[in-house]
Structures are given as structure tokens and as C-alpha cells.
C-alpha positions in Angstrom: 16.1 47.7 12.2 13.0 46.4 9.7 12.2 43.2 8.6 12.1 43.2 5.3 11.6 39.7 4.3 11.9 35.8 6.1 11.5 32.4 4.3 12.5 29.0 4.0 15.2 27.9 1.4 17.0 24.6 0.8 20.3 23.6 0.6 22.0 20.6 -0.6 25.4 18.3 0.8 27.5 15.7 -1.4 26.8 12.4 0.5 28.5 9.2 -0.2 27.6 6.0 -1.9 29.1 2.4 -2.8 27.6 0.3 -5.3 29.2 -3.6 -5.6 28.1 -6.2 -8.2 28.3 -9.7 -6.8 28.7 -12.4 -9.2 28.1 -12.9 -13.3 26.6 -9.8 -15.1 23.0 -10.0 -15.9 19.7 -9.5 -13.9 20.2 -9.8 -10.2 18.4 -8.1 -7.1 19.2 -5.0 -5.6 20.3 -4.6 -1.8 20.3 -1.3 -0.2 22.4 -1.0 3.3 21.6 1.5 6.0 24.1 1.8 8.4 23.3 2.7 12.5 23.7 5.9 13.9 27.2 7.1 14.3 28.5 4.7 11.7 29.7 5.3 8.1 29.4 3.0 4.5 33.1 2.4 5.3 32.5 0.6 8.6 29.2 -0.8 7.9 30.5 -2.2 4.6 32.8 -4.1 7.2 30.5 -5.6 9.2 28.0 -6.7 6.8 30.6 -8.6 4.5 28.8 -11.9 5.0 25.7 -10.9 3.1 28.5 -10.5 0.5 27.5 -14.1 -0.4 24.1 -13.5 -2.4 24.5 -12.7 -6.2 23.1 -9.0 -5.8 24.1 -5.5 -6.4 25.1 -4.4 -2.8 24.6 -0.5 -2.2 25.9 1.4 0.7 24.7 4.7 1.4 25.4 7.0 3.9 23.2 9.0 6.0 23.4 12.7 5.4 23.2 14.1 9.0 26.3 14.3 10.3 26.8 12.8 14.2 27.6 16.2 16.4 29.9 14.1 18.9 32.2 12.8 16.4 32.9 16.0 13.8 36.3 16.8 15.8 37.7 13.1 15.0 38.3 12.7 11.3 38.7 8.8 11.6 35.6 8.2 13.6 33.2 10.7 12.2 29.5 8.9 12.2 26.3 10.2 10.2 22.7 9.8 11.0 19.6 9.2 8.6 17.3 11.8 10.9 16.9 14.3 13.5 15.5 13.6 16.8 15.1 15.6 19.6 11.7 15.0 21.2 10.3 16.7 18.3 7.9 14.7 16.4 7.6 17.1 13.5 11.2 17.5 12.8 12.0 13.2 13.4 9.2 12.5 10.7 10.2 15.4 8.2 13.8 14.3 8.4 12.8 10.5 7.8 11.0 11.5 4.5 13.7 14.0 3.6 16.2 10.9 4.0 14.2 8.6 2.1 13.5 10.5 -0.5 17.4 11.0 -0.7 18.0 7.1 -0.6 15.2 6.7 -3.3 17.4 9.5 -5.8 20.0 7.3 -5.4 18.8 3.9 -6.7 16.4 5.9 -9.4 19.8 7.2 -10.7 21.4 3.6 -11.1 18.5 2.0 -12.5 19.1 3.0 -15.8 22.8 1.4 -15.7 21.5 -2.1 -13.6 19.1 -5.0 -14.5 17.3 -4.8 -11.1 14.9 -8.1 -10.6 13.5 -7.0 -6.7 15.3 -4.8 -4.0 15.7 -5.3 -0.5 16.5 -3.0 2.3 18.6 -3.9 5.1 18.6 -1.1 8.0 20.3 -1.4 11.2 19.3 0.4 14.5 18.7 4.0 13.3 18.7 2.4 10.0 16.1 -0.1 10.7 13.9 2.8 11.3 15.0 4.5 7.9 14.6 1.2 6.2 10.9 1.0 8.2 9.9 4.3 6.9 11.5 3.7 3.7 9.8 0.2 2.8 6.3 1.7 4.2 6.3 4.9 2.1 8.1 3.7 -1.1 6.3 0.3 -1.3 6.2 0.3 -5.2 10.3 0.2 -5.1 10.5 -2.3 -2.3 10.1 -6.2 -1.8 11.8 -7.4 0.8 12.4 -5.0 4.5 14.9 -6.3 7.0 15.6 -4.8 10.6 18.0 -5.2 12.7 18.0 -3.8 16.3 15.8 -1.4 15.2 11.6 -1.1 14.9 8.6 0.8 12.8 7.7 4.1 13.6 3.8 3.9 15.3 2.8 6.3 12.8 2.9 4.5 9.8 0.2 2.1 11.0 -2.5 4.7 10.6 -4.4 5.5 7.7 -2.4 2.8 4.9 -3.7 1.4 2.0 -2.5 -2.0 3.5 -3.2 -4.0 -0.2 -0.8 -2.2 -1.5 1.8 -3.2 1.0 0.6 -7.1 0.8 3.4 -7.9 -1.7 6.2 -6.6 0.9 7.8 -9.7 2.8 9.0 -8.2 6.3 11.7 -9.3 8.8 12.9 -8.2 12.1 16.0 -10.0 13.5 16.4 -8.5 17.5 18.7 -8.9 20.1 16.5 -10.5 23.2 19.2 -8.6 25.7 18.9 -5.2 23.0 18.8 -2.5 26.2 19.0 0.2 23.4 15.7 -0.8 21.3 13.6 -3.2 23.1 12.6 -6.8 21.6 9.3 -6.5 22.9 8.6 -3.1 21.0 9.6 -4.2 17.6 7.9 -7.6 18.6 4.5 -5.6 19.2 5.2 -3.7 15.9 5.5 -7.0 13.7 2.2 -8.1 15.5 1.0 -5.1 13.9 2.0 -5.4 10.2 0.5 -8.9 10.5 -2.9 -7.9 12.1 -2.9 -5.5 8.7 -2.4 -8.5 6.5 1.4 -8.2 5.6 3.9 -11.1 5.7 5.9 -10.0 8.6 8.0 -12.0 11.4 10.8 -11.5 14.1 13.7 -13.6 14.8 14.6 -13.1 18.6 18.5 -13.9 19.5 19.9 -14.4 22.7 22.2 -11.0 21.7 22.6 -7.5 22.3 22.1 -4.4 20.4 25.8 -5.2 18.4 25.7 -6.1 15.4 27.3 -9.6 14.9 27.9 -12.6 12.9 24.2 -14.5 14.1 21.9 -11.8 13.3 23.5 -11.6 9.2 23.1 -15.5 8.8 19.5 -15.3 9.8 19.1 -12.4 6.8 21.5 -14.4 4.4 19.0 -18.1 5.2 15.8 -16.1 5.0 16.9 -14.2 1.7 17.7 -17.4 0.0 14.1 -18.9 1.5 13.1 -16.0 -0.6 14.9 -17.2 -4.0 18.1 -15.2 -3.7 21.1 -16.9 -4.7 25.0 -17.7 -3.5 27.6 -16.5 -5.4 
């Protein structure tokens, strides 16, 4: 048998997305949701409803990777926002692959919303999405939470850091996270301010769960920042 040709081609999935408009029409900032890994918009939705409070467009997307343990069971099938399996090549390709997949979803809204600033909220798997995300699409981005979740060491090297200046970066982490370590996000934020940016982390005497603490600290914080209640 010959070879007569090999190659790379690319294929594309339908991936969900929920867009919500929180109080009176008119100009109001955006807020982009990354769920963790093995979650979906539906469940994340759910445990995010507090930030339901701020006058925003909320978006939920989901990620477009689907989680391998969960396809058999319809009613808890998960999603991921990248591949990673020790292979550093195919974690950072699948990062820029996602965000450029987040970033074709808001530039197709645009048109139809009065956007003033947009934030992106990212929790565990999705705080590294949202990391990458923030970093790499800077121009689209103002505000960057994390939760249980950290920056990926390579987007430290070789920035054009006044270009980031305008972002305003938070970390909220679980002090007994045994998943993602506080003290690893906690030496990442001490990075991103060594480079000039406004970024800080809120330790809480919590897990890795998500819970009821860790979305107050965003909801305060955002309002620090001039977003408003409902």
C-alpha cells in the first residue's frame, strides 16, 4: 500500500451559549462565565446566580472539549476548555484554540449589545481559560477574575506589559484548595504586579468548591470597580 498524501484539516462542533440581560435596556458591561472542568453553562449558570445582581449582560459559554468520563451519562455530561495530557504543545494550542472560540462569540453579539467594558469570570479550568484569555485578548478585556484557578507561567515571558496596564486583575482562592494551590496562584499575582498590572488575591478559609463566599468577594470588588445593582 502507498502513501499518496497526509495533512492536517479542521473540523468544526456546535457548542452552546446563554446570553441574559440584567436590568433596563441601554449600555451596560459585559460578563463572560467560564465554567470548571466537567461542568456545563446549565450547572454553572446555577451556581453563579448571585452575580445575577449587577446590571450586565451575563454570557455563559461552554467549553467545547467534551469530558471523556462523563459521555455515557446524558444528565451529567461535563465539557473542558483545553487538552492536557503532559503535553505542553497541545495544552497551549488548545487554550488559544478555545479562546479564540470564546472571542467569536462575543464579536458576534457586539453588533446586537451596547457593551461599556467586559469582564471574565473563569473558575478552576476556567480560570486558566479566563487567564489565557485576558492576557492574549487584552484589547477586548477590562476586568479578569479567577477562581480556584491560576495563570499559565508562560504568559509572563516576552509581553508588552503597557498594553496590559489598563487590565484590573483578581484572584479569589480557597486557602485549603488541595486541587490548585493558594500559594501558586499567590506567586502568579506577585508576578502580574512585579510587571506593573493592578492585580491582587483574596485568600478564603475554603476549598476548591465553589461557594456562596468566593461570588460576594467578585460581586463587592466589581462594584468597587463602578458596576452597578440591579
Amino acid at each position: 500500500m502507498n502513501l499518496l498524501n497526509s495533512g492536517k484539516t479542521t473540523f468544526k462542533m456546535e457548542v452552546p451559549y446563554r446570553l441574559y440581560e440584567h436590568g433596563e435596556a441601554g449600555p451596560k458591561p459585559l460578563i463572560v462565565y467560564l465554567h470548571g472542568f466537567g461542568q456545563d453553562i446549565n450547572r454553572f449558570e446555577k451556581q453563579t446566580k448571585d452575580v445575577h445582581v449587577l446590571k450586565a449582560y451575563h454570557l455563559y459559554i461552554q467549553g467545547p472539549y467534551p469530558d471523556n468520563r462523563t459521555l455515557d451519562r446524558e444528565d451529567k455530561r461535563g465539557y473542558a476548555w483545553y487538552l492536557y495530557g503532559g503535553k505542553k504543545g497541545s495544552f497551549e494550542k488548545s487554550l488559544e484554540y478555545s479562546s479564540e472560540f470564546i472571542q467569536g462569540v462575543i464579536d458576534s453579539l457586539i453588533p446586537f449589545l451596547k457593551i461599556t467594558r467586559c469582564a471574565v469570570v473563569g473558575y478552576s479550568m476556567g480560570a486558566y481559560q479566563a487567564g489565557f484569555f485576558g492576557f492574549t485578548r487584552w484589547k477586548h478585556t477590562n476586568e479578569l477574575i479567577m477562581i480556584g484557578g491560576r495563570f499559565t507561567e508562560d504568559l509572563f515571558e516576552d509581553r508588552n506589559w503597557d498594553k496590559r496596564k489598563h487590565l484590573n486583575i483578581m484572584a479569589v482562592h480557597g486557602r485549603n484548595d488541595d486541587i490548585v494551590r493558594y500559594e501558586a496562584q499567590e506567586q502568579s499575582i506577585l508576578k502580574a504586579q512585579k510587571k506593573g498590572l493592578n492585580a491582587h488575591i483574596i485568600g478564603l478559609a475554603k476549598d476548591h468548591k465553589l461557594s456562596k463566599p468566593y461570588l460576594n468577594e467578585i460581586v463587592t470588588w466589581l462594584i468597587s470597580l463602578g458596576y452597578e445593582k440591579v
